[in-house]
N, C-alpha and C positions, 0 to 999 in steps of 0.2 A: 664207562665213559670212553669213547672212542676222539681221537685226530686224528685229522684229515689234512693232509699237508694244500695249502691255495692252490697250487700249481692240480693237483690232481682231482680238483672239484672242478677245477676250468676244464680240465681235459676231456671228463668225461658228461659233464653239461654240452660240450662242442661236437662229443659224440652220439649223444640219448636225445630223440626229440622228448620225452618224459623221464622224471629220475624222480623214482622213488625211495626214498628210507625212512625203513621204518624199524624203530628201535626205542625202547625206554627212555636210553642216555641222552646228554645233551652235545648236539655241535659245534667244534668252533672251529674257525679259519682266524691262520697266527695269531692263535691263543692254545694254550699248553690246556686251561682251568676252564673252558666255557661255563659261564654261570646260571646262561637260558638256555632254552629250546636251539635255538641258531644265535650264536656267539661271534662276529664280528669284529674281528680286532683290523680293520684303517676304514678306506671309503667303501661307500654302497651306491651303486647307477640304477634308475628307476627309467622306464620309459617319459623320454620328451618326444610331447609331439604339438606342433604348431598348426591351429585351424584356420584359414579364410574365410570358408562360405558360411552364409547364416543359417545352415542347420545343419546339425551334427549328433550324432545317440555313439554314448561312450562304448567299449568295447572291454573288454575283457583282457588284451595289450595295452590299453592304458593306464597312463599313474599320473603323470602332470600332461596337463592338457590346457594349452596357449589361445585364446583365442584373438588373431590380430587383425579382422577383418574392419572393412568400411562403414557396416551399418547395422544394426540391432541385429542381436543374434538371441538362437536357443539352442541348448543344450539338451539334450534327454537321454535317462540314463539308463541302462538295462534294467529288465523286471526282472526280480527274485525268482532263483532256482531252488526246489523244494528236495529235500532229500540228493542222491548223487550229482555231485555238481555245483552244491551250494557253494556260494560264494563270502557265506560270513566272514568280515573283518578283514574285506577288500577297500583298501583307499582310494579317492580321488581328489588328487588336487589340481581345481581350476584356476584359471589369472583370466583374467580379460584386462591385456592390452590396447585396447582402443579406447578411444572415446565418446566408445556407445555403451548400449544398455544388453546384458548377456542375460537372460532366461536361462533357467536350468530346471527341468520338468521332469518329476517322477512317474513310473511307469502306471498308469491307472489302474487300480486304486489306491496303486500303492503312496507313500507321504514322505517329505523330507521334515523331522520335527512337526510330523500332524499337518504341514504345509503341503499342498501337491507342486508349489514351482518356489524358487529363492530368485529373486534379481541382485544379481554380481553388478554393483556398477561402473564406472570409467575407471579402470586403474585400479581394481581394486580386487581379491582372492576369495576363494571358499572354498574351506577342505573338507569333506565327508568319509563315512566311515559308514559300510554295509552290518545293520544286526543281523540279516539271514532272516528276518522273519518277511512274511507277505501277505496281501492282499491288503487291507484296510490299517493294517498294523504302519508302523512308524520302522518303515524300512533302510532308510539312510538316518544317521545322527550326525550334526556338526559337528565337526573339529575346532575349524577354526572359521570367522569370517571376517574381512575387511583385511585392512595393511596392519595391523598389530597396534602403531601408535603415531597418529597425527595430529596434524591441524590442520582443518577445513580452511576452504578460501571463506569462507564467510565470519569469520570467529570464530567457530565452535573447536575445541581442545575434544579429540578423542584418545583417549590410555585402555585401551582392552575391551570389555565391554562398556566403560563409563566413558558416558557424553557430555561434556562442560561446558557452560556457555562462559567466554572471555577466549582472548588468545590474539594474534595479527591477523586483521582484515584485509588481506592482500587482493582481495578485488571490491567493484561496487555491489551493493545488498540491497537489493529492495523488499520490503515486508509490506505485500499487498493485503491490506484489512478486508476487502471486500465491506461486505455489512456489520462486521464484526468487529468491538473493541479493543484495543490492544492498553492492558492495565499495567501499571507499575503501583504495585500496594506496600504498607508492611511502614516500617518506622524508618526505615533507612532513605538515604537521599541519590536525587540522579545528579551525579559531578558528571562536568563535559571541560576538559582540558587539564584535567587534573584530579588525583584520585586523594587528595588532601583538602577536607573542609577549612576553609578559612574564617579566621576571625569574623565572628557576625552573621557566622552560618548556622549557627544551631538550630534553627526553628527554620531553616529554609527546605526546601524539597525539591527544590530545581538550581544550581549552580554553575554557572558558565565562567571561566577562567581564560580571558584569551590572552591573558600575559600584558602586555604596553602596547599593542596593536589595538585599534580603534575599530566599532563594527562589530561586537560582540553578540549581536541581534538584529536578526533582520525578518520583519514580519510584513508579506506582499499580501493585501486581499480587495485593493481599487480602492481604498478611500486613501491610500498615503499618498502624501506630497510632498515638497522643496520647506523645509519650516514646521511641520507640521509634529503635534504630539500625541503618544499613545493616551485615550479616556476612557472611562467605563461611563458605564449606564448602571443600572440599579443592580440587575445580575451579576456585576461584574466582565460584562462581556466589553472587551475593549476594541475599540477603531481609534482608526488616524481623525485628526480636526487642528484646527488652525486656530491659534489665538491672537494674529495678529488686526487689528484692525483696520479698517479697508475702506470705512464708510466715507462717500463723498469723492471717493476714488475715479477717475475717468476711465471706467470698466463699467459700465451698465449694461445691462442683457434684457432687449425687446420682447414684447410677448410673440407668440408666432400664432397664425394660421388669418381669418381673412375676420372682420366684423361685421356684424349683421346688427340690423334693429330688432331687440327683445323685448320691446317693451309696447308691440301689437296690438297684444290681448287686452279686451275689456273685461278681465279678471286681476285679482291680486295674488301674490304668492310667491315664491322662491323655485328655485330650479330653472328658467326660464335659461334658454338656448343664446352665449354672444357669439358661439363658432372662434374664440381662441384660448390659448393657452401659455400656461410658463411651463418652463425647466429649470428647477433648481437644481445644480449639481453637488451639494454637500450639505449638511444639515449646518443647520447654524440657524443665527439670526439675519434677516434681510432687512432691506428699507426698502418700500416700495411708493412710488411717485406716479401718480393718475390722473388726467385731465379731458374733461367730455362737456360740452353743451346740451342741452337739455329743455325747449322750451313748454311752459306745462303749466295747471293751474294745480293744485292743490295737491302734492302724494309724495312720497317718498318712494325715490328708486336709489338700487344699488347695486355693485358686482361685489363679489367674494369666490372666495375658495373657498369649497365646503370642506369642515373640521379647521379649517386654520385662521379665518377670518375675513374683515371686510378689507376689499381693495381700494374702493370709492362708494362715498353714502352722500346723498343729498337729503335734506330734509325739507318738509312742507314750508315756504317761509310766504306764501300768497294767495287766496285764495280765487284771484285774475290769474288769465296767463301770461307766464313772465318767464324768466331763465332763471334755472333752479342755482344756486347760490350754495354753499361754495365751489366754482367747477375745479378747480386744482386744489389735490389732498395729497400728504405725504402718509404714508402708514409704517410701521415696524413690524413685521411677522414673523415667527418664529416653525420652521419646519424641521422634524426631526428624520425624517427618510428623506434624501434625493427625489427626485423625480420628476414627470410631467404631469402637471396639474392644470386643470379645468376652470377655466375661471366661468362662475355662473352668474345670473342678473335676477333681480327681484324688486317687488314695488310694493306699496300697501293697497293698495286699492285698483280697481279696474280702470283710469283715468287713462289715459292712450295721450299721450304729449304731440302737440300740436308740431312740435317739429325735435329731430333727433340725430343729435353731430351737425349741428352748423351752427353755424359764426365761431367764435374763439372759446376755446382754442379747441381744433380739431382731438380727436381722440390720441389720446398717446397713455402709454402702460409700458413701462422699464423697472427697472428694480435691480439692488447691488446688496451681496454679502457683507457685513459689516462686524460682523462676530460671532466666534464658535456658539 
């Protein structure tokens, strides 16, 4: 076993561009007992060197290697030397200080862990370690990758290799589905304000705690209003609707567009063209009030909505011509989608009415929500 006093490994390293020894025993600097190869008793300096530009292929004087620049970078690292020269169980330790994306590329064919590139990302390390072996072989192994032990701005707790989802959400998250669903399965429950079930939770699977603040739910999809409560339908699928009742209200809603005579043809039949229309803006139940002149002998005409029902119906009450009877009807309809609907006219018989909207009372069609 030989020592070597510090001061004269400095000396003669300052003098030898190469120093060779080579001997059985083991090394040490201030240390009496080295117990390795090279034995170390205080600090050790590696090269530091700090990169800007986005590309750069390591060197043979490097050990830690910074890279601080402005915009996505790559790294690439020497290809394996085969016999004199080799380099096995050469380190390198990268940082990427920026906050961009660092590439780091092994030398083709060669692989880092079977991989040909590793991305280092914002702030974050990877240390590697030369087998000596080349070509196709798994030429750098990992040391280490990432910062050792964090917490993502998103939730996620990282300890070493393991990735935990829980931790402080220190910025905003968005979880884009695209076309795909996102599940919460299994027996357990989703709490939002607190991580304690409360009395009368047992069988729940959804639990919102907003403490004595008001507002614990808020569900936007265009059918809510001022008053208004959540209702299902057969599926369970729920919309806002109103139970208050309205009817007789001084809010009626005209039909729109212009009227025309449907009742031309000397045929019978339904579908027949008035040229106007309603809008219902929420499902419910409506009342709807309709008044038309009519002079005719013997037939039955009417308008409706198709699938929802009659607006106004006259029926045969002479078989002279006369004014069909009754002209003012009130109806109740019931529509379960919103929308603009088509009011059609129809008759029994091919009779053509001797005259169509005159005397009293001229045409009128209004209608008023009355109940969910």
């Amino acid at each position: 076993m030989i020592r070597i006093p510090a001061k004269f490994i400095l000396v003669l390293i300052s003098m030898c561009p190469v120093v060779v020894i080579a001997q059985a025993g083991n090394i040490g600097v201030n240390t009496a007992h080295p117990g390795s190869t090279m034995d170390v008793n205080g600090s050790l300096a590696a090269n530091y060197k700090a990169v800007n530009t986005s590309t750069y292929s390591l060197t043979g004087e490097d050990f830690h290697v910074a890279y601080n620049g402005t915009a996505n970078a790559t790294f690439t690292l020497p290809p394996a030397v085969l016999g004199q020269g080799n380099f096995k169980g050469r380190i390198y330790r990268i940082k990427n200080n920026s906050n961009f994306t660092l590439t780091v590329n092994a030398a083709a064919p060669e692989t880092i862990n079977g991989s040909t590139s590793l991305v280092v990302d914002a702030n974050q390390s990877l240390q590697l370690i030369s087998t000596g072996l080349s070509g196709a072989d798994s030429t750098w192994e990992i040391l280490l990758s990432g910062s050792g032990n964090l917490t993502a701005g998103n939730g996620l707790t990282i300890t070493g290799s393991d990735v935990k989802l829980g931790g402080t959400l220190s910025q905003n998250t968005e979880i884009a589905t695209s076309t795909n669903n996102l599940s919460i399965t299994g027996t357990g429950k989703l709490l939002m304000g607190t991580n304690v079930v409360p009395a009368g939770g047992n069988t729940a699977k959804v639990i919102i705690d907003n403490g004595n603040a008001g507002g614990a739910i808020q569900i936007k999809d265009g059918t809510q209003q001022l008053g208004y409560v959540l209702t299902s339908n057969a599926d369970g699928l729920a919309t806002w609707s109103s139970t208050v009742t309205t009817a007789f209200a001084d809010n009626w809603t005209s039909y729109s567009g212009t009227l025309v005579n449907p009742f031309t043809a000397g045929v019978g039949g339904g579908g027949l063209s008035t040229g106007i229309q309603v809008t219902v803006p929420a499902r419910g139940w409506y009342f709807f009030r309709c008044g038309i002149s009519i002079n005719s002998d013997c037939n039955d005409y009417f308008f409706y909505i198709n699938g929802i029902g009659d607006v106004w119906r006259s029926y045969c009450g002479s078989a002279t011509v006369a004014y069909m009877f009754p002209r003012d009807q009130n109806r109740v309809l019931y529509f379960s989608t919103p929308g603009t609907y088509t009011v059609f006219a129809g008759k029994t018989n091919g009779v053509v009415p001797t005259s169509f909207n005159e005397g009293n009372p001229n045409f009128y069609l209004d209608f008023v929500k009355f109940q969910n």
